[in-house]
N, C-alpha and C positions, 0 to 999 in steps of 0.2 A: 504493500500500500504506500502509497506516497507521500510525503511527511505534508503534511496541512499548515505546519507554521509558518513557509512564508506567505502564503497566500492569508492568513489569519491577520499578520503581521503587517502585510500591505495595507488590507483592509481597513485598520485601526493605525495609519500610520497617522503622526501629526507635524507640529512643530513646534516653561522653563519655562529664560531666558526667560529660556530660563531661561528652556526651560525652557520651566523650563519649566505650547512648549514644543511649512509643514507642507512639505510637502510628501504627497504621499510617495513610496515604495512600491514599484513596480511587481507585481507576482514572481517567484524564482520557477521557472518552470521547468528545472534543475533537481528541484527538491533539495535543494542545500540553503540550511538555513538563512533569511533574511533578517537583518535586525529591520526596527521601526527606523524613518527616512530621521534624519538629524532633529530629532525632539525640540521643543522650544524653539531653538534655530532659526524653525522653520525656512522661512526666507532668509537669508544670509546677505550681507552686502549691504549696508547703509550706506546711502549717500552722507558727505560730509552735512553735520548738523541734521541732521536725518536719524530717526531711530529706523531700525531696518524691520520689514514686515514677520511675523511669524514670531512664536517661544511662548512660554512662560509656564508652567505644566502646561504648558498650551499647544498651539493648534499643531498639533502631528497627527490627528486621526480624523476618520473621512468624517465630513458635514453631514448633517442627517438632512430629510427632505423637508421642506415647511410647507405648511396645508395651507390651504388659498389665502387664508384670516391672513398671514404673515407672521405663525408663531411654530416652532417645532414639533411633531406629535409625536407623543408616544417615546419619548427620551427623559431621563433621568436631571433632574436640580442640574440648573448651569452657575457659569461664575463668568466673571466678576458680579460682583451686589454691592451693595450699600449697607454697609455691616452694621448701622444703625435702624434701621427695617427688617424688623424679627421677623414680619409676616411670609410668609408663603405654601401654596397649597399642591406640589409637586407629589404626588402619588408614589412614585420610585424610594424605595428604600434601600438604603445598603449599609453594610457593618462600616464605621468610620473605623479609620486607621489605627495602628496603633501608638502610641507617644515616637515623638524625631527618635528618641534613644534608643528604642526599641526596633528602628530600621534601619536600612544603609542611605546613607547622603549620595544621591545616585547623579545629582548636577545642580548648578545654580546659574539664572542667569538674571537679568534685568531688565524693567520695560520703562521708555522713557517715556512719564506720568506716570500716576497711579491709574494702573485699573479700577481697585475697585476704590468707592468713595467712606470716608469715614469721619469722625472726629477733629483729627487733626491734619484732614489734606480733604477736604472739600470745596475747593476754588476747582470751576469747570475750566477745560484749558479746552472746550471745543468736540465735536465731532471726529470722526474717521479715526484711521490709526493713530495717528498724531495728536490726538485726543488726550480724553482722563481726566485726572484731578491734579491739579497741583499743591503743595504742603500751605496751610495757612498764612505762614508766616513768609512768604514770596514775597511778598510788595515791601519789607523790610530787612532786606538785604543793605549790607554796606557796600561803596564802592571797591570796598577792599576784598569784601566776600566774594565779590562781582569778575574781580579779575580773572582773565585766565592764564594760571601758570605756561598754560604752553602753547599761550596765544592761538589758538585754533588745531595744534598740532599731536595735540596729547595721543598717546599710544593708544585710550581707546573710546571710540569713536560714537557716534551721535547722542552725547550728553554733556554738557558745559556748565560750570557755575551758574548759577540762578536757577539749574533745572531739579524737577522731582524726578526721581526714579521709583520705582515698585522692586526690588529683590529679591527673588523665589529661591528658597533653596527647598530641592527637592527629594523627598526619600522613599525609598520602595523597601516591600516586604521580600525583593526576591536578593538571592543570593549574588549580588552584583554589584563592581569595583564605579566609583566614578567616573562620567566621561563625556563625551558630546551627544548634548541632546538626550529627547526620552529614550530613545533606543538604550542608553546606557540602563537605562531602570528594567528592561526586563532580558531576557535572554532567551534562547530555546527551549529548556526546562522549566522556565516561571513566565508564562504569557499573560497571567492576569493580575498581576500584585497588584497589592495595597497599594494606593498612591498616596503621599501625603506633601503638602507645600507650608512650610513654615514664610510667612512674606512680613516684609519690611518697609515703609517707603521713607525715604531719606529726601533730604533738602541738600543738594550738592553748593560747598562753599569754599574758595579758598583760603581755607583756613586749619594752620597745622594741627590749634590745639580741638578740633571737630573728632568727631568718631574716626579709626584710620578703620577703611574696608581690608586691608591684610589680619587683623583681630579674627574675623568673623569669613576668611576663605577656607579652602581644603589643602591641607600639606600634609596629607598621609595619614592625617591623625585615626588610629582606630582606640575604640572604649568598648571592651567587653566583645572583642571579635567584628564589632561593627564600625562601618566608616561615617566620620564625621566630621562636622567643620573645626577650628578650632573653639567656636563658640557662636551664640544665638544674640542677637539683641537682646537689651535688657533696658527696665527701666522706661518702656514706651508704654506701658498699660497691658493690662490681663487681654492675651490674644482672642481676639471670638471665633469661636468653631463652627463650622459648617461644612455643610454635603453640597458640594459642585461638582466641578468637570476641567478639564484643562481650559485653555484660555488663549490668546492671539485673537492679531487682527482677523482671521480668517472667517473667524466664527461671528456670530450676530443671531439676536431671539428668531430668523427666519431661520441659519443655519447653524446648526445646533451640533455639540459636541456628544460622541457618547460615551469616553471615560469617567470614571469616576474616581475621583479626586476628595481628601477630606483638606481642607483649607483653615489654618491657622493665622489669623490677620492681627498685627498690631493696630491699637486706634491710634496713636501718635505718630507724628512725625520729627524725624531726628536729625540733628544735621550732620555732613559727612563730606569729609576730607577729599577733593575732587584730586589730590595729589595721588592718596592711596590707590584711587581707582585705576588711573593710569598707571601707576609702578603693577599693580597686578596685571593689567594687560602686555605692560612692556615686559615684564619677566617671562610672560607665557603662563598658562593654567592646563590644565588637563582635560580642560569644558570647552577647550580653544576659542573662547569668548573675547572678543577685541571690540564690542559695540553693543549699544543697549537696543530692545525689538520694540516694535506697534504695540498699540494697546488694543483690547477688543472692546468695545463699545459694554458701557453697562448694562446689565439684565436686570430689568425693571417687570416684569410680567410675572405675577404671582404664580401662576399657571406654570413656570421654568425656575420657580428659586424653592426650596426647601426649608421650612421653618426654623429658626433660630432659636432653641432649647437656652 
């Protein structure tokens, strides 16, 4: 019989970034395993000042089909939301994930704005991918915060002082080492893990003494057999939990993701060393992330979001 995973694997390909998180994967008609097409990723290639399309546990798996109304059927809680709107009446149930600690850190990427909206980054930055929410505190930037170290050149690429980013680091239940994209989260022998996304969104400034993003990357660290960052944000407020779906620009409440994703969101926003950002890219990452991805438009339809316990 013919091994089923790549054509499973196509199927549900996406694009993190994570993320992470799309383009889909061609069938192996080989029967040799295919991973998912570069998870988060998705689209690759930002134009300069440009965040580039696709990532974030996001859009690597195929859109579902939207019923005439303009809303998806018959698919499970999506994401992004507005983690201050508990409500939602999505049908789809599934076991949420289990604690970061308890899985492998399987990628992290960035999406320039927040996806989703909350507390402390609720300034609308617009429509399309290019979209989101920006951090509260944007309109009170110094001109010194404002500056850019590397004047338009920094190692990586479509996010500059004054911008918010969203942060995914992403972890799966399956037995698998960190790497580019979702594909890294599942393997041949584990096609359905757990997915879970710890997210952050930061106020990019230049300024040394700000949060440095090398704190909170991946250098190998494992706790207890598992891989992990060297640490999580802190100090932004108790994360809210929810049942969604991956995320990118691909996606939209007509085309609808079908992974299922448990989503951990800070309500704060925090500010962060646009210095650290680039020395992690110009060193090189194992995520090979050099640019932050689109945003998906928020999920607003009760009908698509999963109630907030």
């Amino acid at each position: 019989m013919s091994n089923p995973l790549p054509t499973l694997l196509a199927m549900t390909a996406l694009a993190i970034a994570g993320g992470i998180l799309a383009t889909p994967v061609p069938a192996d008609s080989t029967g040799q395993g295919t991973q998912m097409a570069a998870a988060d990723p998705a689209a690759h290639g930002a134009a300069a000042g440009h965040a580039a399309p696709g990532h974030g546990a996001d859009g690597h798996d195929t859109p579902a089909p939207a019923l005439a109304q303009g809303l998806c059927h018959g698919f499970g809680p999506q994401a992004p939301r507005d983690i201050t709107m508990t409500r939602g009446s999505n049908g789809r149930i599934f076991n949420m994930a289990p604690p970061s600690s308890e899985l492998n850190l399987c990628n992290i990427h960035t999406h320039t704005n927040a996806e989703h909206s909350g507390p402390g980054f609720s300034i609308s930055a617009g429509t399309g991918e290019h979209g989101g929410f920006k951090c509260n505190e944007t309109a009170s930037l110094t001109e010194q915060e404002l500056r850019d170290p590397a004047a338009g050149r920094g190692a990586f690429h479509g996010a500059k002082p004054g911008d918010t980013i969203e942060v995914h680091w992403v972890y799966s239940s399956c037995d698998v080492a960190p790497g580019k994209g979702l594909g890294s989260c599942m393997s041949e022998t584990c096609q359905n893990p757990q997915l879970r996304v710890e997210a952050q969104v930061f106020l990019l400034v230049n300024d040394h003494t700000a949060l440095d993003f090398k704190d909170f990357i991946y250098r190998g660290t494992q706790v207890n057999g598992l891989h992990q960052p060297r640490a999580l944000p802190q100090n932004t407020g108790t994360p809210v939990l929810y049942g969604g779906s991956t995320t990118g620009p691909k996606y939209t409440q007509a085309t609808c993701s079908p992974l299922q994703v448990t989503w951990s969101v800070r309500p704060s926003c925090a500010k962060l060393d646009i210095n650290s950002l680039y020395e992690w890219a110009a060193h090189g990452n194992v995520f090979e992330e050099d640019h932050s991805h689109g945003v998906r438009q928020l999920v607003t339809a009760e009908e698509l979001l999963s109630p907030i316990r």
